[in-house]
N, C-alpha and C positions, 0 to 999 in steps of 0.2 A: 315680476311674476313670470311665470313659464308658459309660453306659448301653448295653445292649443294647436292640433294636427293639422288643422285649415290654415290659419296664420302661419305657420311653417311651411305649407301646403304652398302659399300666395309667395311665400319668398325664393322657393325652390325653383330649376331650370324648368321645370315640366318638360324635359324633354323622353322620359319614359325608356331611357339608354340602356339600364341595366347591371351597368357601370359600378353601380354600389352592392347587387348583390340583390337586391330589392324587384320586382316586377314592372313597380311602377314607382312615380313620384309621390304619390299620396300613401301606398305602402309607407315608403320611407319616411315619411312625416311622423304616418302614425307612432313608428317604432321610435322615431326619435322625441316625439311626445311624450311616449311614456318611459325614455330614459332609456332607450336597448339598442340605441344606434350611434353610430358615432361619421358625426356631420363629415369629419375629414373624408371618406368613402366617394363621397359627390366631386368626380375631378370640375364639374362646369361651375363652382360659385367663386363669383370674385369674391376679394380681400374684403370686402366689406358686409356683406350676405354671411362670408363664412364664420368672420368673429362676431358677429352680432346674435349667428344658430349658434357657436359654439357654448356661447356665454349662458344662452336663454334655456339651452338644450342639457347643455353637461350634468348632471348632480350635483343639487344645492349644497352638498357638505362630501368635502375630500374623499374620496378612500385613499384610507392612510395602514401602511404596513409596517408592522411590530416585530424585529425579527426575522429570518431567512429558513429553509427549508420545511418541509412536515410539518411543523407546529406551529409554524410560523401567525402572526393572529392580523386578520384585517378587519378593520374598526371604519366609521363612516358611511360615505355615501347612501344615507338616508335621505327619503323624499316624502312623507309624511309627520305629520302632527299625532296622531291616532291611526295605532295599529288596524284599525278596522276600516281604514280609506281608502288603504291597498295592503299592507303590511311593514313587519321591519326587516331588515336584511342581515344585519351583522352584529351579533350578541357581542354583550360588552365583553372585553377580556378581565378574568378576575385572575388578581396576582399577588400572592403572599409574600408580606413584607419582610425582609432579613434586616438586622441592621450589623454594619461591618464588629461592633464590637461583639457579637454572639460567638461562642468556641467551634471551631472550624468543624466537628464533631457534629455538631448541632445546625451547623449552616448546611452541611450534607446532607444530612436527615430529612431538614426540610424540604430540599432541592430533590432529592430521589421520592421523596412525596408526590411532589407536583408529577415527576416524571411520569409514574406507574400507578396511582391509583385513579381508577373509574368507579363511576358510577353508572350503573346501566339502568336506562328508563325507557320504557316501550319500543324497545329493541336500538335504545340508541348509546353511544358509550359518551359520556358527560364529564370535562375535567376542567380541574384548575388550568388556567393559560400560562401562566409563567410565576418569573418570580421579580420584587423591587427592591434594589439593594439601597438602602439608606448609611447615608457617611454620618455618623452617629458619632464616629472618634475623631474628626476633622482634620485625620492622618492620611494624607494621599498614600503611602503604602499598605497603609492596613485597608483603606476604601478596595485599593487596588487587589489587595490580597483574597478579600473577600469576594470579589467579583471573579475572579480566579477560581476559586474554591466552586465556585457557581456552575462555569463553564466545564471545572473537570467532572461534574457528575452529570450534567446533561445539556443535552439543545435544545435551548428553552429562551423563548421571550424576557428581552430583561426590560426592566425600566432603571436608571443611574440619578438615584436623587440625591443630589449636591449642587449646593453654589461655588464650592470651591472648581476652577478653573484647571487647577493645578492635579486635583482628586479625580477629576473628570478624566486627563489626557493620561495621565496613569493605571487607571479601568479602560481606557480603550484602546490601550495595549493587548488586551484581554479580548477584547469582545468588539472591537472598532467595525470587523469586515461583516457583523451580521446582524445589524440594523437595530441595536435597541432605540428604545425611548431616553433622550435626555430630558432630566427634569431638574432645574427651568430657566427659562428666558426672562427676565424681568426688566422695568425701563432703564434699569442702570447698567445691565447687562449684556442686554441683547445681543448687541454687533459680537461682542466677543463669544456666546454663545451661538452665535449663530457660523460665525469662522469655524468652530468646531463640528456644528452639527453638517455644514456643507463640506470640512474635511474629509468625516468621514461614512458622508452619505446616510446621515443617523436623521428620524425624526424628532422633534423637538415640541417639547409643552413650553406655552409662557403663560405665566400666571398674572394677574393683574383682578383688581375689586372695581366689575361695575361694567356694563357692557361695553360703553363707548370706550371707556383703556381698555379691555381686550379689545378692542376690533382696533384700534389704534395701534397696539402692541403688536397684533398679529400682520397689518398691513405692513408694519416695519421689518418686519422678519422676512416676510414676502419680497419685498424691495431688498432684502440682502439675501436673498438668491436660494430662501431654505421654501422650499414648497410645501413638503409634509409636516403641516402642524394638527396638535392638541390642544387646545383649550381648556385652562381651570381656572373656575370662574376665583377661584380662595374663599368659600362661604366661610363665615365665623359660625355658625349655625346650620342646621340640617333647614329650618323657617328659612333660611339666602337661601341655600341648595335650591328649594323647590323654583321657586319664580327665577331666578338665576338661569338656572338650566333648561327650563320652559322658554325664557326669553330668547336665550342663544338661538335654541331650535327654531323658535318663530318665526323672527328675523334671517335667519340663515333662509328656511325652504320658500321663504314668503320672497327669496333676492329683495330685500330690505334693506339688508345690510351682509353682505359679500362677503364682509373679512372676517365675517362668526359662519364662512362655512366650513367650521371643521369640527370632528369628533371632541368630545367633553372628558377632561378628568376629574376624578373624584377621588380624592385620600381618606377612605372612610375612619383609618385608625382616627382621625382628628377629630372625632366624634365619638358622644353616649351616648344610646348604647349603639355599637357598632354596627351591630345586627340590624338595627334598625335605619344607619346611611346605607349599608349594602341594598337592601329592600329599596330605597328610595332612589338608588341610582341606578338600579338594574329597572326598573317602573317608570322614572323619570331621567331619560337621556345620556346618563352615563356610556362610553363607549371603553374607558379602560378606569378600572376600580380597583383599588389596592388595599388589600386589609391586611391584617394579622395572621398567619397560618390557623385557620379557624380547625375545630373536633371535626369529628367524620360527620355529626347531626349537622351542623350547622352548614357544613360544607353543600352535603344534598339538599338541605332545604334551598341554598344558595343556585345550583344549580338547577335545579328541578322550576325555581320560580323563574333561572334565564329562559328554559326551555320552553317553560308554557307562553311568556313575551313574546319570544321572536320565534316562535310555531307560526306559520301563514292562518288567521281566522278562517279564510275562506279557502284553506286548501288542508284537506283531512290526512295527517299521517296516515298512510297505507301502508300494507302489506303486501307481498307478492300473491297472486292466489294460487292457490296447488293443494296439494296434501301434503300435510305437518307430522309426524312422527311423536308422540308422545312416548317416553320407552323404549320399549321394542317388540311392537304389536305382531300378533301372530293374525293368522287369516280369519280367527273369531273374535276378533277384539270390534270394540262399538267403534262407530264412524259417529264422529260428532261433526253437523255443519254451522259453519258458521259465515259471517260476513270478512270484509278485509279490512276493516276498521282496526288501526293496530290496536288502542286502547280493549276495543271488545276479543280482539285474538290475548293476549297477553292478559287480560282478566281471567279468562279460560281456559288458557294455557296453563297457571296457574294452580288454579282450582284442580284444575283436570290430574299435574302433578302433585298433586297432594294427597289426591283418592286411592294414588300409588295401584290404578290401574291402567295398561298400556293400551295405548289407543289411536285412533286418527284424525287429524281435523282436515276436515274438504273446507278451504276458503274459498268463495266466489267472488266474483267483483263487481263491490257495489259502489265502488269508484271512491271507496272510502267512507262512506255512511254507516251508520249505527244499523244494526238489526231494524228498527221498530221506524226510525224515518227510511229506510230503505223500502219498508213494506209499504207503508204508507206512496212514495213518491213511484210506485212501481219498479223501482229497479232490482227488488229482491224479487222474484214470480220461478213459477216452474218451469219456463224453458229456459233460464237459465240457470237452474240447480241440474236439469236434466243434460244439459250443453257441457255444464262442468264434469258431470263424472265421467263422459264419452271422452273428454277434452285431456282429462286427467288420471283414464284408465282406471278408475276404482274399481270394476270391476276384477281386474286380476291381482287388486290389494288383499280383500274378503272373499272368503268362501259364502255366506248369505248374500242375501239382499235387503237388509234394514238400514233407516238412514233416521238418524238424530236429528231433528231441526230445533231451531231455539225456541221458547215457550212463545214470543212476541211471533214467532212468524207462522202460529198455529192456524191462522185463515187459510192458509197455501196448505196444509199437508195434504188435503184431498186431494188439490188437482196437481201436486205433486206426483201423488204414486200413482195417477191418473200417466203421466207425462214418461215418468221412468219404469213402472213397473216393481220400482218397491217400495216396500213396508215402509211406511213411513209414523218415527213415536215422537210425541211431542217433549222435547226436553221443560224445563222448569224455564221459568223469567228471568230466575236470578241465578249467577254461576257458582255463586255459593250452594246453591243447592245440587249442582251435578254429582256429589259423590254418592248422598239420598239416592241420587236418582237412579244412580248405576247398581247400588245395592239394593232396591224395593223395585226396580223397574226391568233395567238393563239384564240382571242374571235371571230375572222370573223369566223374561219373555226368551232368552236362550234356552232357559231348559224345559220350554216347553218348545224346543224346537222351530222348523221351519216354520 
């Protein structure tokens, strides 16, 4: 199990030097308790304090890197069970499978896929990670060729699945200096997979049914000098997948068992319907997942459910706050306010572009809260709506002084135009209703002037 910050606390110099970066020694515990320090910083611990913090302190499962520059994908060093404990860190990499016999036409296609297309979801850009090339022809030149084919359309994460030996050191001719994944090590194989994977400084999956051979398998790998591994558990069924994958994780953050601390693979093509091991590996522990080049639907739903996983619970996408440009608003266009909750800016945003009139949004910060719990917890009030437009010069955006507020935060209008001095209208609840509003509300109260 992992020390608490006192336990760490009792083993430390206490000498309060400073040495590490930290103030004190209890500082440094704490951070090293919660996984954001790193014990070697303490020049005073002997040989045996230091490996005993290091072990107890480090993160229970590797981080393990996929790949070299920009795109490059890090997988692991997770330290819960349940996103909601503290959160998770590093979304699985999803990686469309090629197999070397597809026409070299078609393997490009995929591969400029992967490269360029996004998804963008509440202001974030959301992609496939890379791509898996499968030796399907059991031709080390064609394996090779196709891996080739990969590298000349972009730099992109590979993973290399083949047991051929031979197919292997012929692809990384190709791709040897930028870190794919080799898949896999297995007990007949491993020393000689593992001479490769330490050749060329590549990480390495070993496959094995059943925890104790993976944790057998992987301690073997470890003892022949390969440090960055993946774990597949090989479920015959998506029913293994789950307790499989739950178990590794247990065992790993629980230091139960040390040599399942590493990120999980999952082959979801090996499974019906596929859709549904994607879901259960992005849900359930998966750190790199390989499917079939999925449609564009399947793709976003794909993505969209990593994004909502490994979003921190307790920590709110936010937006910057300021004023947002809708168009290209002139000195009589409405000012919409709102909170910096990105989901509530990007609803409204939205809406707002679709009424296809130009406008403003005043964000304020409500440290990331929704409208309605922000009113509620006080952080939404009027001297902070009045601090925002001093802060944020709206004044010299608008010729008026009318300020939009959202329907939920209509208890404040009063002591709003109390606070600022304008007009303040109460928008609708819902942002589906903003364009209503602009046409029955918005141009009434313009033309009947100031």
């Amino acid at each position: 199990m992992a020390l608490k910050a006192l336990d760490i606390y009792k083993i430390l110099p206490k000498k309060n030097c400073k040495e590490c970066g930290d103030p004190t020694c209890l500082t440094f515990a704490m951070k090293l308790a919660a996984g954001k320090g790193d014990i070697t910083l303490c020049p005073h611990l002997d040989e045996q304090a230091r490996n005993l913090l290091g072990a107890s302190t480090r993160p229970p499962i590797r981080l393990v890197r996929i790949g070299v520059g920009e795109r490059a994908l890090a997988v692991g060093e997770e330290t819960v069970l349940y996103r909601h404990d503290k959160t998770f860190y590093h979304p699985p990499g999803i990686l469309f499978r090629i197999e070397d016999t597809l026409p070299e036409a078609e393997i490009a296609a995929i591969v400029r896929r992967v490269r360029t297309d996004r998804v963008t979801r509440v202001g974030m850009d959301l992609a496939v990670n890379g791509i898996a090339v499968v030796n399907r022809s059991g031709q080390p030149e064609q394996f090779a060729r196709a891996v080739g084919i990969v590298e000349e359309n972009a730099d992109l994460p590979l993973v290399l699945m083949t047991a051929d030996q031979k197919a292997l050191s012929a692809a990384l001719v190709h791709c040897g200096t930028y870190r794919p994944l080799i898949h896999a090590a297995t007990k007949d194989n491993f020393r000689e997979m593992c001479a490769i994977a330490k050749q060329h400084g590549c990480p390495l999956a070993v496959v094995a049914r059943g925890t104790d051979d993976l944790a057998a398998l992987a301690a073997s790998c470890a003892k022949e000098g390969v440090a960055d591994l993946v774990l597949d558990p090989s479920p015959q069924t998506l029913g293994e997948y789950v307790p499989a994958a739950t178990a590794i994780r247990q065992l790993a953050i629980t230091r139960t068992a040390p040599d399942l601390g590493y990120p999980v693979f999952l082959d979801a093509t090996a499974f019906s319907p596929e859709d549904a091991a994607i879901v259960l590996g992005i849900v359930k522990y998966a750190s790199v997942i390989v499917t079939s080049p999925l449609s564009p639907a399947s793709t976003t739903a794909a993505l969209t459910l990593r994004q909502n996983i490994y979003t921190d619970p307790q920590k709110p996408i936010q937006m910057n706050p300021g004023i947002y440009r809708i168009g290209n608003p002139g000195k009589d266009a409405p000012v919409f306010m709102t909170v910096n909750f990105s989901l509530t800016y990007f609803t409204l945003e939205g809406y707002l572009e679709a009424s296809r009139t130009p406008c403003f949004m005043l964000l304020v910060d409500t440290e990331g809260l929704s409208v309605l719990t922000a009113v509620a917890s006080g952080k939404l009030n009027e001297t902070l709506v009045r601090d925002s437009i001093k802060k944020f010069n709206l004044e010299s955006e608008v010729s008026h002084r009318k300020l939009i507020i959202p329907g939920y935060a209509s208890p404040l209008s009063g002591r709003i135009e109390e606070v600022t001095g304008w007009k303040v209208l109460v928008g609708p609840r819902d942002a589906a209703e903003v364009g209503e509003f602009i046409e029955q509300v918005w141009k009434k109260e313009q033309a009947a002037g100031p």
